[in-house]
C-alpha positions in Angstrom: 0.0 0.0 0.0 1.5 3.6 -1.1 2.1 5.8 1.7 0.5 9.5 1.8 3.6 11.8 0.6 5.1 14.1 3.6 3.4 17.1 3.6 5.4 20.2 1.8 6.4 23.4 3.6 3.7 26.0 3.4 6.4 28.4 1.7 6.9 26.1 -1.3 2.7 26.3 -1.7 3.2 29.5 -1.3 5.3 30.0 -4.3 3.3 27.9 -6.2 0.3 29.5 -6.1 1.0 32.1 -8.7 2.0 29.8 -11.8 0.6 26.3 -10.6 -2.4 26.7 -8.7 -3.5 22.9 -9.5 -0.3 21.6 -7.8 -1.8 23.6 -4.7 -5.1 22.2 -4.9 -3.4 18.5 -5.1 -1.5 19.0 -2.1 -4.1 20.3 0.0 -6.0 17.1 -0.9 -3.6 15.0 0.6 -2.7 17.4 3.4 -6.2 19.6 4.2 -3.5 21.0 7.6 -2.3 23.1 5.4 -5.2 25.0 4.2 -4.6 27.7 7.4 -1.1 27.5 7.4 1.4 31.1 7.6 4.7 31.6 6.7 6.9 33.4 9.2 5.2 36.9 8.1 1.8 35.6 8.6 0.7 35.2 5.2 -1.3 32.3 3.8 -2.6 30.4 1.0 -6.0 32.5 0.8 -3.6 35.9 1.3 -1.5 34.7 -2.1 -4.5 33.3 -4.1 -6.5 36.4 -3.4 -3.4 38.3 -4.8 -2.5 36.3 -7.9 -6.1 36.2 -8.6 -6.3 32.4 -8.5 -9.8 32.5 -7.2 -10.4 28.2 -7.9 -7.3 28.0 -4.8 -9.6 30.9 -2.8 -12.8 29.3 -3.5 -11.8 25.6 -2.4 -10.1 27.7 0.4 -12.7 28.8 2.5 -15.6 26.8 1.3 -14.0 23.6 1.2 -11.4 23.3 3.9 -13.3 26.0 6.1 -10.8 28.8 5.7 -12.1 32.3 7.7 -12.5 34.5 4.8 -10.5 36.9 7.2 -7.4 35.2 8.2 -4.9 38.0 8.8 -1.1 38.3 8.5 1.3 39.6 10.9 -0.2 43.2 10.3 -3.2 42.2 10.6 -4.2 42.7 6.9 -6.6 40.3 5.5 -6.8 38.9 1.9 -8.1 41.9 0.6 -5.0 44.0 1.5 -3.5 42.2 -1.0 -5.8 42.4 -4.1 -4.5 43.7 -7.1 -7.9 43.5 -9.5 -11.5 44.3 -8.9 -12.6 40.6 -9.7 -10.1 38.9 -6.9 -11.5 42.0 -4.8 -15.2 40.6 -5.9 -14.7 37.2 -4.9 -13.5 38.0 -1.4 -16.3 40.0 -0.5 -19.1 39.0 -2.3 -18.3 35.1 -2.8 -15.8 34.7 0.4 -17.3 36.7 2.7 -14.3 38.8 3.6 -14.9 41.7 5.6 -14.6 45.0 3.8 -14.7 46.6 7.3 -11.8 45.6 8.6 -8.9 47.6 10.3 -5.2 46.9 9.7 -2.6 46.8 13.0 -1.3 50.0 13.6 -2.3 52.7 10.8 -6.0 51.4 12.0 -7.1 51.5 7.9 -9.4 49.4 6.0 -8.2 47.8 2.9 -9.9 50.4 0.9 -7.7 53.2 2.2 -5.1 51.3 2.4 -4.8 50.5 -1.6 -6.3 54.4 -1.8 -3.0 55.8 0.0 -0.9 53.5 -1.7 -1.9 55.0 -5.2 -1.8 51.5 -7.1 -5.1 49.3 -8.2 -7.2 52.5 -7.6 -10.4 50.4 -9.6 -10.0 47.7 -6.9 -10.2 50.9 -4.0 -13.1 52.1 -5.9 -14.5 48.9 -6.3 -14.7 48.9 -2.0 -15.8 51.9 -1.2 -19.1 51.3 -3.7 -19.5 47.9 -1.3 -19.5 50.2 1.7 -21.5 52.8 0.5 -24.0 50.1 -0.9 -23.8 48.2 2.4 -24.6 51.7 4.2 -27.4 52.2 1.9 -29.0 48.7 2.8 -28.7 49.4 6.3 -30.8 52.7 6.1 -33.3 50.4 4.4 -33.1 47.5 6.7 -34.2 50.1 9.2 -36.8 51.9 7.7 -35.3 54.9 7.0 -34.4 57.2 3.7 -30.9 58.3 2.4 -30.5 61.7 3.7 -31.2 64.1 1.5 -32.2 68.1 1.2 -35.1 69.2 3.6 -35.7 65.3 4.0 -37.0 63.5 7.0 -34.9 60.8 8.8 -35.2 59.0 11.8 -37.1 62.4 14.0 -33.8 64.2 12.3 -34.7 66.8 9.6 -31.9 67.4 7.2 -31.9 71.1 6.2 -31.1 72.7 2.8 -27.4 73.6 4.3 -27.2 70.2 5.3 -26.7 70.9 8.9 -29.0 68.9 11.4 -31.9 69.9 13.1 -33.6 68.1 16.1 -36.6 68.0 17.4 -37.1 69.6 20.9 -37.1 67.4 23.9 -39.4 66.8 26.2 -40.6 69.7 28.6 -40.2 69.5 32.2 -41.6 66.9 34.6 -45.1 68.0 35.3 -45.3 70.6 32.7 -47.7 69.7 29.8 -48.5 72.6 26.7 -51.9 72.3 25.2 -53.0 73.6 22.3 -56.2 74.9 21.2 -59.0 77.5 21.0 -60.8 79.0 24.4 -62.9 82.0 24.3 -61.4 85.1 25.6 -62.6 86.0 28.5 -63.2 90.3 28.6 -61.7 90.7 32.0 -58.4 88.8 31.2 -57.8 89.7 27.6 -54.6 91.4 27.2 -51.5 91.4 25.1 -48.9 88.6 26.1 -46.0 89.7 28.4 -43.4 91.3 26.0 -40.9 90.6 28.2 -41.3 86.6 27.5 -42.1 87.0 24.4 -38.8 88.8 23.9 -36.9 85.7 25.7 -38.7 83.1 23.8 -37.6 84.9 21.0 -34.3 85.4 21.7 -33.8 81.6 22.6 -35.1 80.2 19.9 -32.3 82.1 17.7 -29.6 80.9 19.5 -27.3 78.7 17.5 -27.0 76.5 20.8 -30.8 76.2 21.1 -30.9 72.6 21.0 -27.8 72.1 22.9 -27.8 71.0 26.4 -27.5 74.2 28.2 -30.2 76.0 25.3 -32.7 72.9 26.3 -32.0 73.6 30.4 -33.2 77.7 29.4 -35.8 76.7 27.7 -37.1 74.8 31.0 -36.4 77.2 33.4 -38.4 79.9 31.2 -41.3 77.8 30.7 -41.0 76.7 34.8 -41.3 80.6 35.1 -44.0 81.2 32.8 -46.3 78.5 34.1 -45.0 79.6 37.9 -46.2 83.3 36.7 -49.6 82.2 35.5 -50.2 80.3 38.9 -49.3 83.6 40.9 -51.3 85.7 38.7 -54.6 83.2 39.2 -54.2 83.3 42.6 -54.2 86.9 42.8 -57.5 87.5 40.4 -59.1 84.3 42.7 -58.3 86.1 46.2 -60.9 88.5 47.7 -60.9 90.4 50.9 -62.6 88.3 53.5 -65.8 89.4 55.0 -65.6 90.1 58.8 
């Protein structure tokens, strides 16, 4: 009975990947250990197929000898750190499941901005930030929400024309309710409303910090002292000399 061949070193697979990819493919058929293995710098068979483009060696990779789509190097830099053409870059991500997310050791950048700063296979950066953005834009969906856009709603946030953000107020005060509506005026009690106020509500509401914190804590205190006002002022109309 023939015995099983010793298993090669991973860095003679490793040189092999780029001009016999089938001689891989044997090899790891007899020795499936190898599928994960690194050289001394980290890097492994998915890292050097992903980079040659030999995506038959990336695709029996992962799917059949269980590979993680994002193995990383010494640096921290998975497969797609490495890609040199937008259809090795297309396989990772869409076929292998590679992460497009991911942050190298260090610099902290994702393979997009990595290829970006390096200048070379621009397509292939191009190729990864249309992933993100689309990924971004499936997300907004997912949840229910719209892209944002001019003078469009989005999640209770309203996206002006300059695009800054504006929010909608928070809740008043414990205890302190506004309601709106009609009432008939009353002829005693009609009169014009309390300049002074009016000129602070004003005022507020043109302040650039107006939805800050310390804008929203104003706008509490002045209502607090508007609705304590009204109670004074109802008690002193309701109070009448008593009758000895």
């Amino acid at each position: 009975m023939a015995s099983t061949p010793s298993a090669p070193p991973i860095d003679l697979l490793l040189n092999l990947v780029p001009d016999s990819p089938q001689a891989v493919l044997t090899s790891l058929s007899q020795h499936p250990s190898l599928a994960s293995k690194k050289d001394n710098a980290g890097y492994s068979l998915l890292h050097a197929a992903i980079s040659y483009s030999k995506l038959d060696v990336a695709r029996a990779l992962v799917h059949a000898y269980n590979v993680d789509p994002d193995i990383i190097d010494n640096d921290e830099e998975t497969c797609l750190f490495g890609a040199e053409d937008v259809e090795a870059a297309k396989c990772a991500v869409e076929e292998l499941g590679t992460s497009v997310g991911w942050l190298n050791h260090g610099e902290r950048k994702t393979a997009e901005e990595k290829i970006e700063e390096d200048g070379e296979f621009l397509d292939v950066a191009a190729y990864l930030k249309s992933v993100r953005a689309r990924s971004a834009h499936d997300d907004l969906a997912s949840n229910g929400e719209s892209e944002p856009s001019n003078g469009r709603v989005t999640s209770g946030t309203v996206i002006a024309e300059s695009g800054s953000e504006v929010h909608p107020p928070p809740p008043l005060p414990q205890g302190v309710k506004i309601n709106i509506g009609t009432m008939e005026e009353n002829a005693e009690e009609t009169g014009e409303a309390d300049p002074e106020f009016k000129r602070r509500i004003e005022e507020l509401a043109a302040r650039d910090d107006f939805q800050s914190g310390e804008g929203q804590r104003e706008l509490r205190n002045l209502i607090t002292d508007a609705v304590s006002g009204l109670a004074r002022d109802s008690n002193t109309r309701n109070t009448r000399p008593r009758n000895e």
